[in-house]
C-alpha positions in Angstrom: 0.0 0.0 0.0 2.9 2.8 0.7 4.5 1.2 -2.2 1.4 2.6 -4.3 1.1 5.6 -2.8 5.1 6.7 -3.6 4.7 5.3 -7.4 1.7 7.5 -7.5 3.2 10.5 -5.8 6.2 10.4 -8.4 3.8 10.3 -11.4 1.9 12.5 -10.2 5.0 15.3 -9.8 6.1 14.5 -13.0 2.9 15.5 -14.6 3.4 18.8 -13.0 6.5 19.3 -14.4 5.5 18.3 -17.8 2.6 20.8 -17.6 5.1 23.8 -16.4 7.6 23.4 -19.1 5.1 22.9 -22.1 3.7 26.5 -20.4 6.6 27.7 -20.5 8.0 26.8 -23.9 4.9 28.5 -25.3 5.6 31.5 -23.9 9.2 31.5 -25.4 7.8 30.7 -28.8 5.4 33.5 -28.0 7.9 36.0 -27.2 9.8 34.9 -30.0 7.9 35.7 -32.5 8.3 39.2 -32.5 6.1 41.5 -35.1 7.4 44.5 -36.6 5.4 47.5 -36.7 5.9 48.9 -40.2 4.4 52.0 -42.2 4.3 52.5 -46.5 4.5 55.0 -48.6 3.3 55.5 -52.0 5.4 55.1 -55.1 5.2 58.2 -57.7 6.2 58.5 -61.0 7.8 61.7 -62.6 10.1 62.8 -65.3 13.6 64.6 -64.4 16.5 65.6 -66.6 19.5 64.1 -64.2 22.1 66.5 -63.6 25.8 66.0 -64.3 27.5 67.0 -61.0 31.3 68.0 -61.5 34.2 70.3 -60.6 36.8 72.3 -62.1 38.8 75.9 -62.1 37.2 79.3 -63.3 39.4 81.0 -66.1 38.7 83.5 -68.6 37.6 82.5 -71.8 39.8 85.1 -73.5 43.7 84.3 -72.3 46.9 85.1 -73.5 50.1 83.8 -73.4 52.2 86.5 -75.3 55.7 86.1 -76.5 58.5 87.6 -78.7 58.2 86.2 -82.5 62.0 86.8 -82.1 64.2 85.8 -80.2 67.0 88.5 -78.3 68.2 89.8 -75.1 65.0 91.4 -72.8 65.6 95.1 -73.0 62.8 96.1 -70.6 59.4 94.5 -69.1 56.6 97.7 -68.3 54.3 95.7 -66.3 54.1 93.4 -63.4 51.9 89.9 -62.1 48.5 91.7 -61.3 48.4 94.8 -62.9 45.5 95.8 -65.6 46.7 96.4 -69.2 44.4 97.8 -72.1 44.4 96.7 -75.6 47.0 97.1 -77.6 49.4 98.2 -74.3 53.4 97.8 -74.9 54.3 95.2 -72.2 57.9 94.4 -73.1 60.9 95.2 -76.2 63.8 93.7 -77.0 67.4 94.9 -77.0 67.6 96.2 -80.9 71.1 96.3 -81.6 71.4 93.0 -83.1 68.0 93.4 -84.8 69.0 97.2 -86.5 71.8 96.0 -87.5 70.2 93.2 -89.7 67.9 95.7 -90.9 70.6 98.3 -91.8 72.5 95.1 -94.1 69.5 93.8 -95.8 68.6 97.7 -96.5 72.0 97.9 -97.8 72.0 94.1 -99.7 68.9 96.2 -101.5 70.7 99.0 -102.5 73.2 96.9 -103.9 71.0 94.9 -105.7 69.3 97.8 -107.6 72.5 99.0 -108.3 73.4 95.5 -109.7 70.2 95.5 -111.8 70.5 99.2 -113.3 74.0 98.1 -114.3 73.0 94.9 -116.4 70.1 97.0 -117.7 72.3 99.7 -119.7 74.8 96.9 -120.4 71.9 94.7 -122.1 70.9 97.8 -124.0 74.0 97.9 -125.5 74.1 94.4 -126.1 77.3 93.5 -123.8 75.1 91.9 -121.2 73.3 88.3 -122.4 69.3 88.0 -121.1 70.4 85.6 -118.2 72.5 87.8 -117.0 69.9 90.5 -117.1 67.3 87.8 -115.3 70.0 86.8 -112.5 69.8 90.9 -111.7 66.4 91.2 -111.6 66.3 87.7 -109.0 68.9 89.0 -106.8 67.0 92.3 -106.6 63.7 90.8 -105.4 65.3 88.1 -103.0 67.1 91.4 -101.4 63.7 93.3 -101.4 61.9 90.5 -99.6 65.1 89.8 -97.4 64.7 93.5 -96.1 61.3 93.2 -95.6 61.9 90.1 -92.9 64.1 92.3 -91.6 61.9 95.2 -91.1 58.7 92.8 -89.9 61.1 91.4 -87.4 62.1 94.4 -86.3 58.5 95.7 -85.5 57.8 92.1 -83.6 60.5 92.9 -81.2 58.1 93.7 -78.8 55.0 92.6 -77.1 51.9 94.6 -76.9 48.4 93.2 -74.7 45.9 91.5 -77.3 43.3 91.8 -74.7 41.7 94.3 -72.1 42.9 92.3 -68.7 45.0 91.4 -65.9 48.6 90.2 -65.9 48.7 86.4 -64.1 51.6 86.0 -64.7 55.2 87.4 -65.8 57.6 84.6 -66.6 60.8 86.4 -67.6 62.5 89.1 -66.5 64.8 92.1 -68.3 68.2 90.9 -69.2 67.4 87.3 -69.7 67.4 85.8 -73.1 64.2 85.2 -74.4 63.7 82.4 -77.4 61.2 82.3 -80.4 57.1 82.1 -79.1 58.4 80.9 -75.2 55.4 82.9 -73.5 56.8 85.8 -71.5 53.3 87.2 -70.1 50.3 85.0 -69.1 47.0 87.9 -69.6 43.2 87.0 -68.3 40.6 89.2 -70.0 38.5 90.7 -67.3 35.1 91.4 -68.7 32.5 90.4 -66.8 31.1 88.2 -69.9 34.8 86.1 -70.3 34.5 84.0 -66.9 34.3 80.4 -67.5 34.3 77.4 -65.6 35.8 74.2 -67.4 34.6 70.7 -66.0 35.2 67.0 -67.3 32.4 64.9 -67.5 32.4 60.6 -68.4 31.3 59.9 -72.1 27.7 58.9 -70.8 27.1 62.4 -69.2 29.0 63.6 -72.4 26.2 62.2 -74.6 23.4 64.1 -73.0 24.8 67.4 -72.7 23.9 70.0 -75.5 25.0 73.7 -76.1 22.8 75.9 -74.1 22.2 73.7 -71.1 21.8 75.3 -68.2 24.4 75.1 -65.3 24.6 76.5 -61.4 27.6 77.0 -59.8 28.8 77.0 -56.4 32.6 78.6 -55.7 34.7 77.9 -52.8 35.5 81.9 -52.1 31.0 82.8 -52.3 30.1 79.8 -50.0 27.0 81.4 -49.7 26.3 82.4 -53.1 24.6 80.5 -56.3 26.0 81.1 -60.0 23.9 80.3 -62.7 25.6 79.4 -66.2 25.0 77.8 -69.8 27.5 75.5 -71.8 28.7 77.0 -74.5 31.4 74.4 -75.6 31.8 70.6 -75.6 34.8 68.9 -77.0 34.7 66.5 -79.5 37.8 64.6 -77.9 38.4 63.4 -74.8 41.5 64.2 -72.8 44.5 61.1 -73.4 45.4 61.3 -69.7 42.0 61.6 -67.7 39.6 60.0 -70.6 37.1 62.9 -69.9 35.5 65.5 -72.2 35.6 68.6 -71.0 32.9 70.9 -71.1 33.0 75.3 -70.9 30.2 76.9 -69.1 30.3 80.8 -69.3 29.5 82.1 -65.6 26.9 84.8 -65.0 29.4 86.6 -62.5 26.7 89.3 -61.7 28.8 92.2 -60.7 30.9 89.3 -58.4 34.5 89.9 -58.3 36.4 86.7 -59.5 39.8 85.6 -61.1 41.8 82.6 -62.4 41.8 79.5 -60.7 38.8 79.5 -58.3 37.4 76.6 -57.4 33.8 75.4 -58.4 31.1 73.0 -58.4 28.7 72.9 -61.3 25.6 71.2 -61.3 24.5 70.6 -65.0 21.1 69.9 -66.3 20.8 68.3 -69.3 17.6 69.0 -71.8 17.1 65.1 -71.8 14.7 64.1 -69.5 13.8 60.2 -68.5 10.9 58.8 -65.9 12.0 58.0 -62.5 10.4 56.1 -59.7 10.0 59.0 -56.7 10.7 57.1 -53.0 11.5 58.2 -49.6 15.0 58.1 -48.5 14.1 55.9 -45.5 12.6 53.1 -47.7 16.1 52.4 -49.3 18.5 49.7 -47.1 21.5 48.6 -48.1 22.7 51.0 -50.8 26.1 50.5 -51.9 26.8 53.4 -54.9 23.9 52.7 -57.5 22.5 49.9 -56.0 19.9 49.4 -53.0 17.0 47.2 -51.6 13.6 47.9 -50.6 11.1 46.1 -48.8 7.7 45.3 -50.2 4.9 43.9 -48.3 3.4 40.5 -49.2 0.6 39.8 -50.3 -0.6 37.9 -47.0 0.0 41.5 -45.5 1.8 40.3 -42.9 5.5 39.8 -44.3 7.7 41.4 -46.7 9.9 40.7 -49.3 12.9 42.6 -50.5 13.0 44.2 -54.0 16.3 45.3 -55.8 16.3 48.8 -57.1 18.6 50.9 -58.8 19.2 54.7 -57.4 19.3 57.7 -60.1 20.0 60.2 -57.5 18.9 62.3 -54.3 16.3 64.7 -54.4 16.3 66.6 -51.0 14.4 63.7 -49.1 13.3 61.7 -51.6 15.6 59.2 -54.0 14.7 58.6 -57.8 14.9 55.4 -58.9 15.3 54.2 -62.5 14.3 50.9 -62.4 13.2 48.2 -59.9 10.0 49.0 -59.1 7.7 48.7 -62.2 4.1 48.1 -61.4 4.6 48.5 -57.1 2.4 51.6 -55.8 3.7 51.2 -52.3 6.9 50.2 -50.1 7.9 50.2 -46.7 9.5 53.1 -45.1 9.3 53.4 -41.0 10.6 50.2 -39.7 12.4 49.1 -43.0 15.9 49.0 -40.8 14.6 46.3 -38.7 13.2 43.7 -41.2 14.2 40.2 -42.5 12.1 38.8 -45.3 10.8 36.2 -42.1 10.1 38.9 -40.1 6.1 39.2 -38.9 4.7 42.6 -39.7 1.5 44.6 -38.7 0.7 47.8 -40.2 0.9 51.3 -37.9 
């Protein structure tokens, strides 16, 4: 009988048991399925002309670099780096002894050669001079013209005068030093308000949809807190052999703004092509690596997702345009996107 009553007493504790850990195995299961609260946002379609985002270094459209056609000792240089020169301004001559004295013997080889041609004239008049004689003069007399003329044309290029209303950037040689045949001796930026340009390489596929007459802004380093607006006015029809980019002039609208050589900007270009984007909130996008992203979608039980690839066109303020990935899907999943797995249990907010 106390034999029964201790079997019993043992089952009878081990049914406990069994009952507590089944209740509590369903509360772990319970706890473990966690649900996600999640919200969605609608999916919008528009059309956008993509801008063409680059960088690059304002200039003037009208440089200089100005040199002796000559070459000589530097007599005298009449301006400095940063002053303003006008049109036409004498900037620098050359020592003219060597080049007079040419001038003075090929005036002289002339002479001689008129001389020369009278001479064979009167003699083939009388007869004592033969006709090649007579057509040797009249050569020699012409190459001596023409030689004097060199002369002379070199003479007047012994000098440098400004080609353009502007600034001096730069003076390369000083008086005294020898200067060689077109080695640049002044570096001149025209400073009219209509010459600034900006010059910017762009890829081939940017290249291909920019046209003369797009519009451009600019920002510059030295006016953080000012906007330039700008149209392209030239695209090359090369690219560069070192950077295997095309570059492209935008004239600046400098409105009255002070610039100069080598400031540096960012220009945002907006092509006249224009393509149809997929319009989504910034939040809906997870793990975007350059071009590439995710969103979430939710399934059609409504109570999971699934993850959709997309590929990103470019940021809008808040928003990101899409160009593909999302044909046919009116909504996706922003708040609560960070959190999901495609086995995660969701529930609408």
């Amino acid at each position: 009988m106390k034999l029964t009553q201790i079997i019993l007493s043992i089952l009878l504790a081990a049914a406990l048991w069994a009952c507590g850990t089944k209740a509590e195995n369903k509360q772990v299961e319970t706890t473990d399925e966690t649900v996600v609260p999640i919200k969605l946002a609608p999916v919008t379609t528009v059309v956008r002309a993509e801008p063409v985002v680059a960088s690059g270094l304002v200039s003037s459209d009208q440089e200089a670099r100005l040199s002796f056609k000559i070459g000589g000792i530097i007599n005298r240089m009449y301006v400095d780096e940063g002053q303003q020169v006008r049109k036409g301004q004498l900037l620098a001559t050359l020592d003219l002894t060597e080049i007079n004295a040419q001038v003075n013997q090929a005036q002289l080889a002339t002479e001689k050669a008129e001389r020369d041609l009278s001479r064979v004239k009167s003699l083939y008049a009388d007869t004592a001079a033969t006709l090649e004689q007579l057509q040797n003069a009249t050569t020699g007399q012409s190459v001596a013209k023409q030689n004097l003329t060199i002369a002379q044309f070199n003479q007047n290029y012994a000098q440098i005068r400004s080609t353009v209303d502007g600034t001096v950037t730069r003076k390369i040689a000083n008086a005294g030093e020898i200067a060689s045949p077109g080695a640049p001796v002044y570096l001149i930026s025209s400073n009219r308000p209509s010459d600034w340009v900006v010059r910017v390489g762009v890829s081939d596929k940017d290249w291909a949809r920019l046209r003369l007459g797009n519009k451009a802004s600019i920002k510059l380093d030295a006016y953080p807190d000012q906007t330039f607006t700008g149209t392209v006015s030239e695209l090359a029809q090369a690219a560069d052999p070192v950077n295997k980019l095309y570059e492209v002039k935008i004239h600046i609208n400098a409105g009255g703004v002070k610039l100069a050589p080598g400031l540096f900007g960012k220009v945002t270009l907006v092509p006249a092509q224009s393509r149809s984007y997929s319009l989504v909130p910034v939040e809906a996008i997870v793990e975007g690596n350059g071009k590439n992203g995710f969103v979430y979608l939710l399934a059609d039980d409504q109570k999971h997702v699934r993850k959709a690839p997309v590929q990103i066109g470019f940021l809008d303020g808040d928003k990101v345009l899409l160009t593909n990935g999302l044909a046919g899907v009116q909504q996706v999943v922003t708040a609560g996107s960070a959190y999901l797995t495609e086995e995660s249990n969701v529930v609408l907010k």
